[in-house]
PDB file as gemmi writes it, atoms N, CA and C in Angstrom:
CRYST1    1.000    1.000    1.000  90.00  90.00  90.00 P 1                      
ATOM      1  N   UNK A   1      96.202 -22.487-166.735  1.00  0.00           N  
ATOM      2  CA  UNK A   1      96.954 -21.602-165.871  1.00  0.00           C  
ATOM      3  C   UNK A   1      98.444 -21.773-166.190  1.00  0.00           C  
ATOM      4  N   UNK A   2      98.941 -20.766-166.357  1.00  0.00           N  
ATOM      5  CA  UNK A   2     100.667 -20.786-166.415  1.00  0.00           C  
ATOM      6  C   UNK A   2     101.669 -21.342-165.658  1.00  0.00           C  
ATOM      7  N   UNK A   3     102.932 -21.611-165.637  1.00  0.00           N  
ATOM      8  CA  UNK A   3     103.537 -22.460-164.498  1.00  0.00           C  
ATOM      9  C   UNK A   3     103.481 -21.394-163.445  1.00  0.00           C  
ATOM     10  N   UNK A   4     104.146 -19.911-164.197  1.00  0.00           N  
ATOM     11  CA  UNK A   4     104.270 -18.583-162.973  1.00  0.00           C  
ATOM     12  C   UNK A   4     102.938 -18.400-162.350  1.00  0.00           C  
ATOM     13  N   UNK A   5     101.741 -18.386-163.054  1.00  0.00           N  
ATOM     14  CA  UNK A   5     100.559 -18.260-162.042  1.00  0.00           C  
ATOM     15  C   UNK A   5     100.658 -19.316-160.814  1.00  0.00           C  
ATOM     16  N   UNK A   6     100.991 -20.988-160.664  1.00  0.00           N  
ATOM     17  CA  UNK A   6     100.779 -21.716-160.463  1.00  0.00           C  
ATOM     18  C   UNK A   6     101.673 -21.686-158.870  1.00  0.00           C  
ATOM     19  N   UNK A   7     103.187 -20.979-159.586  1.00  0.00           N  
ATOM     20  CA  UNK A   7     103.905 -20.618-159.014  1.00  0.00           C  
ATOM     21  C   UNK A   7     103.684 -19.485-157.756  1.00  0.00           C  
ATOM     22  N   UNK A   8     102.923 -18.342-158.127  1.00  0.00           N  
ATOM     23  CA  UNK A   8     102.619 -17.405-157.381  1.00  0.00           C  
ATOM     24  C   UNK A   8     101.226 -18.391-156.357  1.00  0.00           C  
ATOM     25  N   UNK A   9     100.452 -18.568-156.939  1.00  0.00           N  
ATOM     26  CA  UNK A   9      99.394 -19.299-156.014  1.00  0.00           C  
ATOM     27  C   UNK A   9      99.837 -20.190-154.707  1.00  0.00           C  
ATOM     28  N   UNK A  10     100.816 -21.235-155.164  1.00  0.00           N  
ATOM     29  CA  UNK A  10     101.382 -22.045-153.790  1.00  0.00           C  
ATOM     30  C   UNK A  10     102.167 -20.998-153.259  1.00  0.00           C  
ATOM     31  N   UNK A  11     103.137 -19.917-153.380  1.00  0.00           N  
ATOM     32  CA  UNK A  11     104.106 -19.237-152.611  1.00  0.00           C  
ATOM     33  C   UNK A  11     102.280 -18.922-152.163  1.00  0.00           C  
ATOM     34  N   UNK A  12     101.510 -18.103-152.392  1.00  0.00           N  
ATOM     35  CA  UNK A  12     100.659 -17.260-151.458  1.00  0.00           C  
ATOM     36  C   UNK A  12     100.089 -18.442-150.351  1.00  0.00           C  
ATOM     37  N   UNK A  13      99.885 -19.426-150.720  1.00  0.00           N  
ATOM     38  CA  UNK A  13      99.688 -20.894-150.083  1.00  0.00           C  
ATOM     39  C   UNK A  13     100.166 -20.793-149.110  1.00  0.00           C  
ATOM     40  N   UNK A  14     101.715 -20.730-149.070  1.00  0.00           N  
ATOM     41  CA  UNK A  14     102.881 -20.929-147.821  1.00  0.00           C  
ATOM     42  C   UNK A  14     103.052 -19.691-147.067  1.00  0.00           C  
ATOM     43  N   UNK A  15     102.264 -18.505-147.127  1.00  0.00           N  
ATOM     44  CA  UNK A  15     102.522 -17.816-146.425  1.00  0.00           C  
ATOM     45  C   UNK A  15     102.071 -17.412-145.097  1.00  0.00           C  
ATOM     46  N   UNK A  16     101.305 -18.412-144.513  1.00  0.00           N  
ATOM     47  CA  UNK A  16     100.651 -18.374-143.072  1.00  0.00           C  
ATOM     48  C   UNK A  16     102.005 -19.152-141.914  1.00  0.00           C  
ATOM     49  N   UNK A  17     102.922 -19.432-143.056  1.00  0.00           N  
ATOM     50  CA  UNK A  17     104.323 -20.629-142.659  1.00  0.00           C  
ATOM     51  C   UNK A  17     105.229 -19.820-142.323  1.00  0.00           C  
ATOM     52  N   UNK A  18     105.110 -18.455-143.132  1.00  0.00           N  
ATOM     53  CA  UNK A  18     106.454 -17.774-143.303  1.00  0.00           C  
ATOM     54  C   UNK A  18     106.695 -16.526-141.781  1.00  0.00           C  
ATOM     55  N   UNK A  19     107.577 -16.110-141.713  1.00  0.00           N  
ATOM     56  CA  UNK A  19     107.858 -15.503-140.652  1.00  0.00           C  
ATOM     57  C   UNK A  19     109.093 -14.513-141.776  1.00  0.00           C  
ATOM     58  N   UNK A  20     108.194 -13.193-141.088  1.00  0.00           N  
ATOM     59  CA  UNK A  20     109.165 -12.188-142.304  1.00  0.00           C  
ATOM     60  C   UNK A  20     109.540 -10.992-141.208  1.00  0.00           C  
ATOM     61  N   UNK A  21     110.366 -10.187-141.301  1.00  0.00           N  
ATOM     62  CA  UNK A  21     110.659  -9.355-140.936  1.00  0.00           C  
ATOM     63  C   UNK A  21     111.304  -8.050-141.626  1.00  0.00           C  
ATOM     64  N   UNK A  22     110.808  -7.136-141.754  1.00  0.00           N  
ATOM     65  CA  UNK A  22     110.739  -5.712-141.921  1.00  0.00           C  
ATOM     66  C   UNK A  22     111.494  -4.302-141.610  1.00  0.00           C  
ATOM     67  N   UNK A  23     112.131  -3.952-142.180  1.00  0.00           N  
ATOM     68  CA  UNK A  23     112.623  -2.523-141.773  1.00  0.00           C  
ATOM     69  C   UNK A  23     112.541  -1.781-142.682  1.00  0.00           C  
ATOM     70  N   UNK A  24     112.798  -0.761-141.667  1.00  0.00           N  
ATOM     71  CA  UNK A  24     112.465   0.819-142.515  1.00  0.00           C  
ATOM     72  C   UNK A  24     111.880   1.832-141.988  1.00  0.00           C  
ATOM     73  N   UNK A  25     111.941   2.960-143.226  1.00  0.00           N  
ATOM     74  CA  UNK A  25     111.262   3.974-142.365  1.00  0.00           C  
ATOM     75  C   UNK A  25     109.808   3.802-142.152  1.00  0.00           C  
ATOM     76  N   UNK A  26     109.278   4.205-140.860  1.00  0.00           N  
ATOM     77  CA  UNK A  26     108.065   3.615-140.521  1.00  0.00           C  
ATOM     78  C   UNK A  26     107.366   4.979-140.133  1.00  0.00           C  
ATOM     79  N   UNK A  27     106.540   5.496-140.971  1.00  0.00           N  
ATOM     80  CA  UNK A  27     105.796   6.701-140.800  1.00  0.00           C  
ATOM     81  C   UNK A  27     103.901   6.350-140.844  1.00  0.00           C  
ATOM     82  N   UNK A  28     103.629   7.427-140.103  1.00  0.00           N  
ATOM     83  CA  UNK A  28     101.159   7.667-140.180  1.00  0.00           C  
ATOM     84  C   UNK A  28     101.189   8.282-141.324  1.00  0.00           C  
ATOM     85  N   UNK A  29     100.093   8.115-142.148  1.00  0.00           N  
ATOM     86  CA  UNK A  29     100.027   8.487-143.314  1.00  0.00           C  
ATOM     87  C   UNK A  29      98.618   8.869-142.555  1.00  0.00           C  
ATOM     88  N   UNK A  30      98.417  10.740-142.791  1.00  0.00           N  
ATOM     89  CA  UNK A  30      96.722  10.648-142.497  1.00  0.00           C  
ATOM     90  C   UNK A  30      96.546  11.705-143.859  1.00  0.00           C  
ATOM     91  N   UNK A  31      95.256  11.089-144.021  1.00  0.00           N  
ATOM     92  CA  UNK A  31      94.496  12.046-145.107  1.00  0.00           C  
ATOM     93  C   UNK A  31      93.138  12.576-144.469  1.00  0.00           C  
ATOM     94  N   UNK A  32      93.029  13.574-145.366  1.00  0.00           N  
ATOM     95  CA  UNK A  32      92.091  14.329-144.691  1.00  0.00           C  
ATOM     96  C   UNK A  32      90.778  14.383-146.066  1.00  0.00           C  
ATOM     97  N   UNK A  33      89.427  13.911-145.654  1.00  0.00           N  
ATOM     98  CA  UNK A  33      88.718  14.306-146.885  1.00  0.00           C  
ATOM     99  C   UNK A  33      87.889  15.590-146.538  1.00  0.00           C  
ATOM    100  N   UNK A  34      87.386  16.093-147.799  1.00  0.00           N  
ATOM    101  CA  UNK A  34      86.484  17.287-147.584  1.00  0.00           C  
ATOM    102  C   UNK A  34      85.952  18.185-149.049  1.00  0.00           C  
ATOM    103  N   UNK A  35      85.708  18.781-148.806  1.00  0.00           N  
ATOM    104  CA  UNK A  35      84.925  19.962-149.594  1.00  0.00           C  
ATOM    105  C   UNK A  35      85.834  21.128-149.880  1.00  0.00           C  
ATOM    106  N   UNK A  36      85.907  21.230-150.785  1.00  0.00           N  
ATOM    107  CA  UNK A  36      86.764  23.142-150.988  1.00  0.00           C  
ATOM    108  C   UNK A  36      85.366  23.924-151.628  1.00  0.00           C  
ATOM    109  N   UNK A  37      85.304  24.812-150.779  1.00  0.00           N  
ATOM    110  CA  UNK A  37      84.507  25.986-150.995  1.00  0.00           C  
ATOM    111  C   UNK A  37      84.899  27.233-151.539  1.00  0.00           C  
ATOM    112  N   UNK A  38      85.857  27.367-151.314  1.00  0.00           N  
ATOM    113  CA  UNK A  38      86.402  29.099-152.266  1.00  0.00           C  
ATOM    114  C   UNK A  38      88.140  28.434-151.973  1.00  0.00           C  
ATOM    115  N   UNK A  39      88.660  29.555-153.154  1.00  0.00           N  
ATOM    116  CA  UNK A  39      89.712  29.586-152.797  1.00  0.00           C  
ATOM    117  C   UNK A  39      90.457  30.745-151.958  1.00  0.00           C  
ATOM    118  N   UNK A  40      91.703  30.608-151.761  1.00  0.00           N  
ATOM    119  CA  UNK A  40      91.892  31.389-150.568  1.00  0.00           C  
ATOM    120  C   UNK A  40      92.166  33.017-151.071  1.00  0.00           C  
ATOM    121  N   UNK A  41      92.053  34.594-151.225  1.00  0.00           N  
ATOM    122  CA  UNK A  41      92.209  35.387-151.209  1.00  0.00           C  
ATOM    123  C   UNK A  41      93.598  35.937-151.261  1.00  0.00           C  
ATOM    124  N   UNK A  42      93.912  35.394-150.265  1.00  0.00           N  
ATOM    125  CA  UNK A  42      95.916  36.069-150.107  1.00  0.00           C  
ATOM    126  C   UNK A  42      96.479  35.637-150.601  1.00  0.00           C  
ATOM    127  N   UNK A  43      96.554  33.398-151.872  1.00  0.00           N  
ATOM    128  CA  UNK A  43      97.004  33.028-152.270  1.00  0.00           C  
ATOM    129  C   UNK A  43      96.348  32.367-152.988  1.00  0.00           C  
ATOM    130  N   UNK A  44      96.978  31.667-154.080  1.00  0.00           N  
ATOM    131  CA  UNK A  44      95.970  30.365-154.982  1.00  0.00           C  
ATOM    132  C   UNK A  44      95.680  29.343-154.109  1.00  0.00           C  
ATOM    133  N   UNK A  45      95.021  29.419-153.423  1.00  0.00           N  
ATOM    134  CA  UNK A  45      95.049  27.868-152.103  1.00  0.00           C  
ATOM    135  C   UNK A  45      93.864  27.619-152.096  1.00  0.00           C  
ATOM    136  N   UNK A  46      93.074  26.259-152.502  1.00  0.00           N  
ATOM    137  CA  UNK A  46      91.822  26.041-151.571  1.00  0.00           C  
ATOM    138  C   UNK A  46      91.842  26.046-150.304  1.00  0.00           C  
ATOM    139  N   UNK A  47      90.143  25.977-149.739  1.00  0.00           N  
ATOM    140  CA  UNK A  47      90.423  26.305-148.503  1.00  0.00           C  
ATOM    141  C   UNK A  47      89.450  24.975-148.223  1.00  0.00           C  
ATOM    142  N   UNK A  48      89.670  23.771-147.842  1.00  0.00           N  
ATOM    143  CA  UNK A  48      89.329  22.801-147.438  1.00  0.00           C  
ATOM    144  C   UNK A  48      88.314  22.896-146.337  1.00  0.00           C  
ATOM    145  N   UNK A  49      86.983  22.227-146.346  1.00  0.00           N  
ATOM    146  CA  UNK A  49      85.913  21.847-145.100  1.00  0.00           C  
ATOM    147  C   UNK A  49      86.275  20.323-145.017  1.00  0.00           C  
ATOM    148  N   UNK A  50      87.138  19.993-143.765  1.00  0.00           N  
ATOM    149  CA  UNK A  50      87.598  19.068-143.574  1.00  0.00           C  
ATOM    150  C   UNK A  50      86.378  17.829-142.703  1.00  0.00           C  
ATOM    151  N   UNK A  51      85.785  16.633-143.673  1.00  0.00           N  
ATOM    152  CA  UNK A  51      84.656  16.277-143.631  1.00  0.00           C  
ATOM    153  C   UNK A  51      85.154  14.847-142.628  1.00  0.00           C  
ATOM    154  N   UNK A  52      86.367  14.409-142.853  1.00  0.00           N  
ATOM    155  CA  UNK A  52      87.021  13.215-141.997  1.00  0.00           C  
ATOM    156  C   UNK A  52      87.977  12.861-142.174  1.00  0.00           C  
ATOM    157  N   UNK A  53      88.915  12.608-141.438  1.00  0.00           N  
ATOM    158  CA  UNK A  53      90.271  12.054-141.114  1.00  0.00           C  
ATOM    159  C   UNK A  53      90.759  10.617-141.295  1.00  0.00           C  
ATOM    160  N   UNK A  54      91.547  10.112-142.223  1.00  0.00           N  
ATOM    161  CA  UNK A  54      91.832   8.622-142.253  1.00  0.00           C  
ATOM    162  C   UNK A  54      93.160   8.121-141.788  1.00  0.00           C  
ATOM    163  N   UNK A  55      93.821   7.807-140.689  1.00  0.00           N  
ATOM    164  CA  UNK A  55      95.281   7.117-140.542  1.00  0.00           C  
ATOM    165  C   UNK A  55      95.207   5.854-141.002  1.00  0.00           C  
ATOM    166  N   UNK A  56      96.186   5.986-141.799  1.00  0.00           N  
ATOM    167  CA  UNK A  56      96.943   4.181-141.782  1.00  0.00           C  
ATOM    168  C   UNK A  56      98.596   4.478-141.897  1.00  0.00           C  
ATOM    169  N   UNK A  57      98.894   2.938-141.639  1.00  0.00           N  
ATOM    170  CA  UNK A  57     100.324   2.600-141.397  1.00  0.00           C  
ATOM    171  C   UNK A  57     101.054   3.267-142.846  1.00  0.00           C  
ATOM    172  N   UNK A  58     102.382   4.127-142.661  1.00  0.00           N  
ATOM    173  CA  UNK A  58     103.052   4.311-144.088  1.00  0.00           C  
ATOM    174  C   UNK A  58     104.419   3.896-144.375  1.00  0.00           C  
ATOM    175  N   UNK A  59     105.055   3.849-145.151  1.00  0.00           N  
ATOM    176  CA  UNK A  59     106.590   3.493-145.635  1.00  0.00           C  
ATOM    177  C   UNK A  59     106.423   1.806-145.501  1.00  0.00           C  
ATOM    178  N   UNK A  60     107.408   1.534-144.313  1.00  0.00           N  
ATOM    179  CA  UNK A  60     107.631   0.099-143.920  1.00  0.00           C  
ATOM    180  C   UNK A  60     106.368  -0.366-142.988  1.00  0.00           C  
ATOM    181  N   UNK A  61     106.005   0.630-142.236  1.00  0.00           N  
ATOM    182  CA  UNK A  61     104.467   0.219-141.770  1.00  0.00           C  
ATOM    183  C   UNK A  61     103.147  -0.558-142.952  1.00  0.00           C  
ATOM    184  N   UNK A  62     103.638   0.285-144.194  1.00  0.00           N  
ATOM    185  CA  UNK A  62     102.513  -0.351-145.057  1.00  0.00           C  
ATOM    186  C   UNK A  62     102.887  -1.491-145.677  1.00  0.00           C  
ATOM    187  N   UNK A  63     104.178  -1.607-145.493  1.00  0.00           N  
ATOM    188  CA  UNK A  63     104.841  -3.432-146.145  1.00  0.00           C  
ATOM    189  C   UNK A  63     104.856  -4.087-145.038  1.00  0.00           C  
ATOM    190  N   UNK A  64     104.508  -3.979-144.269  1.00  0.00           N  
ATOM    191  CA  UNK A  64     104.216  -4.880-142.973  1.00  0.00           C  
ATOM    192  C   UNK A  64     102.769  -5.371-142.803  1.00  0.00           C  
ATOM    193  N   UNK A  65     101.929  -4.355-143.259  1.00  0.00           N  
ATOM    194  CA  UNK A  65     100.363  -4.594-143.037  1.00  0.00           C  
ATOM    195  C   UNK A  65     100.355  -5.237-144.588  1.00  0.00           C  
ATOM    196  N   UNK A  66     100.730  -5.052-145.270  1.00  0.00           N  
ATOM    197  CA  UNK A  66     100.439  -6.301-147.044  1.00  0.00           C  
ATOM    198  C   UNK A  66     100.932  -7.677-146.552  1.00  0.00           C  
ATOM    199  N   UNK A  67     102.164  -7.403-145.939  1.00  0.00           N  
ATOM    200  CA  UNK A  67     102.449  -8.972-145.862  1.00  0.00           C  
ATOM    201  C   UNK A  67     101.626  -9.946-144.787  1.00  0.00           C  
ATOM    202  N   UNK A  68     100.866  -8.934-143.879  1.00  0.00           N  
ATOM    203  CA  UNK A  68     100.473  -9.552-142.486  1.00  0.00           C  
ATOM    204  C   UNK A  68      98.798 -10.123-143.367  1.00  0.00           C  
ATOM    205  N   UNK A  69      98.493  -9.259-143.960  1.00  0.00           N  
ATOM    206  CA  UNK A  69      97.452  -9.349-144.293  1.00  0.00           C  
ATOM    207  C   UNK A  69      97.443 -10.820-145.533  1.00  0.00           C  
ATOM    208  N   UNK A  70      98.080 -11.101-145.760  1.00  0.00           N  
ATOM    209  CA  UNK A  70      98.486 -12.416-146.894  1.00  0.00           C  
ATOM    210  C   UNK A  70      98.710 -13.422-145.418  1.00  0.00           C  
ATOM    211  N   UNK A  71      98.777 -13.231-144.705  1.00  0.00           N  
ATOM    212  CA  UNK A  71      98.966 -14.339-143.395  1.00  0.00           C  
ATOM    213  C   UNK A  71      99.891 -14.884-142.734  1.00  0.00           C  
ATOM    214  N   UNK A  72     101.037 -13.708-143.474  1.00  0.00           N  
ATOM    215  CA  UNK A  72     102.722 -14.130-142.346  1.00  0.00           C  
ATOM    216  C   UNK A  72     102.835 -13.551-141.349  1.00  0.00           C  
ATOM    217  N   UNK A  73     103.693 -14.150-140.574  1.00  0.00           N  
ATOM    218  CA  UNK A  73     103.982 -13.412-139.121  1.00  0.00           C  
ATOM    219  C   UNK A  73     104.997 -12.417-139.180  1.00  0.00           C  
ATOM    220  N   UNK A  74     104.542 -11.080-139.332  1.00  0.00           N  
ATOM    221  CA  UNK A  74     105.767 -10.270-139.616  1.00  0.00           C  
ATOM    222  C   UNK A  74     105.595  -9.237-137.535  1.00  0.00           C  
ATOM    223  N   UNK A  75     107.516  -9.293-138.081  1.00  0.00           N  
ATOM    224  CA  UNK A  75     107.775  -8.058-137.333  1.00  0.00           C  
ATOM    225  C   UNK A  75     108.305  -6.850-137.662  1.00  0.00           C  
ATOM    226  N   UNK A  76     108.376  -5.877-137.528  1.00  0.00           N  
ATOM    227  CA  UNK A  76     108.690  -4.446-137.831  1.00  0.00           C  
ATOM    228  C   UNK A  76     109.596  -3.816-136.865  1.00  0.00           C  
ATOM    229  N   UNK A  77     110.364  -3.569-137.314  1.00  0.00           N  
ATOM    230  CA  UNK A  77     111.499  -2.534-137.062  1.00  0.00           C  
ATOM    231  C   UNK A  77     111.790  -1.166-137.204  1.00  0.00           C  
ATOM    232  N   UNK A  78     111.363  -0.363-136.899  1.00  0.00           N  
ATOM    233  CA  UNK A  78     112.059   0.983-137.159  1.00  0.00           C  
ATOM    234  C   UNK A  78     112.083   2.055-135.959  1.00  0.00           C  
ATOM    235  N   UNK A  79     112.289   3.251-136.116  1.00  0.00           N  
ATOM    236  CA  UNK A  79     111.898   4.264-135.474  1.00  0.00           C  
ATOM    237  C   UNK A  79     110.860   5.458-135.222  1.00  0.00           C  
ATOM    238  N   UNK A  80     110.442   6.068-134.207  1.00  0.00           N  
ATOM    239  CA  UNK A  80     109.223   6.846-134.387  1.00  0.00           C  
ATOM    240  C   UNK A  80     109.845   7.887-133.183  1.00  0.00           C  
ATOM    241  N   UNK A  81     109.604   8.730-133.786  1.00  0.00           N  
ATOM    242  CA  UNK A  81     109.001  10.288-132.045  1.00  0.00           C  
ATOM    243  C   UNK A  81     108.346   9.946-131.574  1.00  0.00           C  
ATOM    244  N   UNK A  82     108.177  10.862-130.748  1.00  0.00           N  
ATOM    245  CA  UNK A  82     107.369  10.617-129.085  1.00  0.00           C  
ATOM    246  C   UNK A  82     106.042  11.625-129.348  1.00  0.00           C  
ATOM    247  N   UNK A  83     104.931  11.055-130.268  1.00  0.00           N  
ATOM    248  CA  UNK A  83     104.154  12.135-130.226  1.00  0.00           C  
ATOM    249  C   UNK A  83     102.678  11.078-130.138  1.00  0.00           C  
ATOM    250  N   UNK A  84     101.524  11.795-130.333  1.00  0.00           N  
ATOM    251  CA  UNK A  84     100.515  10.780-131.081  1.00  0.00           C  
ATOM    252  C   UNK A  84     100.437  10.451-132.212  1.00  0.00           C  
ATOM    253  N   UNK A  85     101.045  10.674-133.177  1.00  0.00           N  
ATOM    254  CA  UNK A  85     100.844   9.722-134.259  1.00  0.00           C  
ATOM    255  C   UNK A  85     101.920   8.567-134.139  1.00  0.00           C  
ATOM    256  N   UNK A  86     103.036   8.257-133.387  1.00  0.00           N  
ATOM    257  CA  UNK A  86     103.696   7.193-133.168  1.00  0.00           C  
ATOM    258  C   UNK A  86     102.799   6.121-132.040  1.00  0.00           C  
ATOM    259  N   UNK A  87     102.320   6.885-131.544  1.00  0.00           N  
ATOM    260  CA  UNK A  87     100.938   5.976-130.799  1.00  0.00           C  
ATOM    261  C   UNK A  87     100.215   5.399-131.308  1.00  0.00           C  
ATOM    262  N   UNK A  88      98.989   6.712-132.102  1.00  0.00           N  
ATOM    263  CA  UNK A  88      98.308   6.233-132.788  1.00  0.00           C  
ATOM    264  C   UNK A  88      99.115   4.766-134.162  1.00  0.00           C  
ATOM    265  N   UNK A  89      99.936   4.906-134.384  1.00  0.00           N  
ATOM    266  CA  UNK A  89     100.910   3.868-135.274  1.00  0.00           C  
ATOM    267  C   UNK A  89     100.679   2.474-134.521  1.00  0.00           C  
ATOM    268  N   UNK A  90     101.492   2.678-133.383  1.00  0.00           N  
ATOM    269  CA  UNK A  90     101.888   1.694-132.689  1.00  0.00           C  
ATOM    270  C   UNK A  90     100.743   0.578-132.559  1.00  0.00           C  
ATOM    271  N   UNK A  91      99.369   1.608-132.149  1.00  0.00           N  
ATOM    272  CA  UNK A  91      97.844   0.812-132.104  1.00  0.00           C  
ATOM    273  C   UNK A  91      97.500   0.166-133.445  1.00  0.00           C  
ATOM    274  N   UNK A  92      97.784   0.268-134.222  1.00  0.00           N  
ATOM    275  CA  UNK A  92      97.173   0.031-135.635  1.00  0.00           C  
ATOM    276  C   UNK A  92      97.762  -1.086-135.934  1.00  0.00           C  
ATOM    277  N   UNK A  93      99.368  -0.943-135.621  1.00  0.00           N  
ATOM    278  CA  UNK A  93     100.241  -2.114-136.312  1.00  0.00           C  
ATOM    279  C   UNK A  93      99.967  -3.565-135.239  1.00  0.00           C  
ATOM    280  N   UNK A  94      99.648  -2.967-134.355  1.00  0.00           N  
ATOM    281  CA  UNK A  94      98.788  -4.378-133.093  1.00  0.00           C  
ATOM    282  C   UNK A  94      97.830  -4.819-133.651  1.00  0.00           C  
ATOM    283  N   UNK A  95      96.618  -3.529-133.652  1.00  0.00           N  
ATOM    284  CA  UNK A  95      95.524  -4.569-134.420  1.00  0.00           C  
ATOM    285  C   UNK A  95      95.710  -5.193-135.976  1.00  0.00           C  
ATOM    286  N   UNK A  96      96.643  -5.010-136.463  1.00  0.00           N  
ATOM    287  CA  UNK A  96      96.977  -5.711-137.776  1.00  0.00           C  
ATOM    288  C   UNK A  96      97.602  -6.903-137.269  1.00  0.00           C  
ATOM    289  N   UNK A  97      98.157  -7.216-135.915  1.00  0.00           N  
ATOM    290  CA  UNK A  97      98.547  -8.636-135.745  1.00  0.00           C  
ATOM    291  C   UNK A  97     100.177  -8.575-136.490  1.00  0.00           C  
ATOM    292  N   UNK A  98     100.366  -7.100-136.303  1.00  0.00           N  
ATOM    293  CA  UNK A  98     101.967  -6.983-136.989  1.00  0.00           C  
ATOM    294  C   UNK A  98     102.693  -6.835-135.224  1.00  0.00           C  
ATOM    295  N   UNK A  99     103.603  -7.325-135.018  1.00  0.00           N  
ATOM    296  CA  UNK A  99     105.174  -7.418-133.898  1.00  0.00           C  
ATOM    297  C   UNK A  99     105.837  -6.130-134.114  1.00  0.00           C  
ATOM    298  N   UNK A 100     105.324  -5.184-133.245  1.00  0.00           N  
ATOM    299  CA  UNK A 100     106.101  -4.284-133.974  1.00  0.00           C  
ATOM    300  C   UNK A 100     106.890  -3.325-132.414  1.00  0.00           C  
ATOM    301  N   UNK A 101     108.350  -3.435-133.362  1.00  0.00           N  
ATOM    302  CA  UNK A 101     109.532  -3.272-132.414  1.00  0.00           C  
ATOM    303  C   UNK A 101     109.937  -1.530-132.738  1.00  0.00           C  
ATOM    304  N   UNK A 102     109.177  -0.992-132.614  1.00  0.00           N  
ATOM    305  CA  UNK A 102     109.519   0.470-132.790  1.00  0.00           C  
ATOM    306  C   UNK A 102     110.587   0.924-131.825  1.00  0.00           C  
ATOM    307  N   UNK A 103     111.300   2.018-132.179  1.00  0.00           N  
ATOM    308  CA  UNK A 103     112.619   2.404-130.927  1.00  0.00           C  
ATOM    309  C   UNK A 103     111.758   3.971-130.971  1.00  0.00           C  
ATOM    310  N   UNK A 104     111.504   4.838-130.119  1.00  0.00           N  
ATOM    311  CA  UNK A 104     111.268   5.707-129.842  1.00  0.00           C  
ATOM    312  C   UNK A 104     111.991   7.059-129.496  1.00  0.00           C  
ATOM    313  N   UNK A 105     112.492   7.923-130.456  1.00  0.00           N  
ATOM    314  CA  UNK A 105     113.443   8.540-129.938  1.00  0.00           C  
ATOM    315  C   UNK A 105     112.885  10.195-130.202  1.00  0.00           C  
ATOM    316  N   UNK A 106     112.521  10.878-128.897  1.00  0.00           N  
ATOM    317  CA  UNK A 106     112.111  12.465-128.453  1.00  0.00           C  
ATOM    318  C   UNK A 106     112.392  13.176-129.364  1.00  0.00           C  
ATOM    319  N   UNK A 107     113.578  13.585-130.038  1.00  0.00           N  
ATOM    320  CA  UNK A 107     113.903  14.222-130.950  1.00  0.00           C  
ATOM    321  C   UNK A 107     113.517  14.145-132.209  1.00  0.00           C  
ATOM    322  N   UNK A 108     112.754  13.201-132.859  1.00  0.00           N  
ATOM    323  CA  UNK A 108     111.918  13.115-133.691  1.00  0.00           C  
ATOM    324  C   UNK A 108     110.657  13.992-133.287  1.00  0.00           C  
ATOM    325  N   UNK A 109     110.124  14.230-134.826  1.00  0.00           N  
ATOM    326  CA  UNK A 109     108.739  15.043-134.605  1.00  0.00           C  
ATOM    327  C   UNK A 109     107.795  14.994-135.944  1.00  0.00           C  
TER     328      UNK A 109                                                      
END                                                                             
């Protein structure tokens, strides 16, 4: 094994030790899977049979859930609107065991 492998292995070692903290933009990333059956008539567009819906955490939300998931105690910082997907966010980054200090501001959307 290399010294840098050796190197990367103990840092991943120490990271149940570390306490990190996070900012940024903190956005839901949802995808949608499905089927395209024709395309659309009035334009070049498929027209999607939307088969299921996936949210996860995006931007700084998703460098918060890598690092939490390696076993540091992270907190998160950023901002969100007042809608359900800043909800739905908010729930996710809990059950990831991420601290997360969102500021909430209406005028977002």
């Amino acid at each position: 094994m290399t010294q840098e492998a050796r190197t990367l292995f103990d840092c991943l070692a120490r990271a149940p030790q570390c306490r990190v903290l996070v900012m940024g933009d903190v956005m839901l990333d949802r995808y949608w899977t499905g089927e395209v059956a024709r395309i659309s008539p009035e334009a070049p567009v498929p027209i999607l049979k939307v088969n299921g819906v996936q949210d996860l955490p995006g931007g700084a939300g998703n460098v918060a859930r890598n690092i939490a998931a390696l076993g540091a105690q992270v907190t998160l910082v950023g901002v969100v609107g007042q809608d359900e997907g800043a909800q739905a966010l908010a729930a996710m980054l809990g059950e990831a065991g991420i601290n997360a200090r969102l500021h909430v501001d209406a005028g977002l959307r």
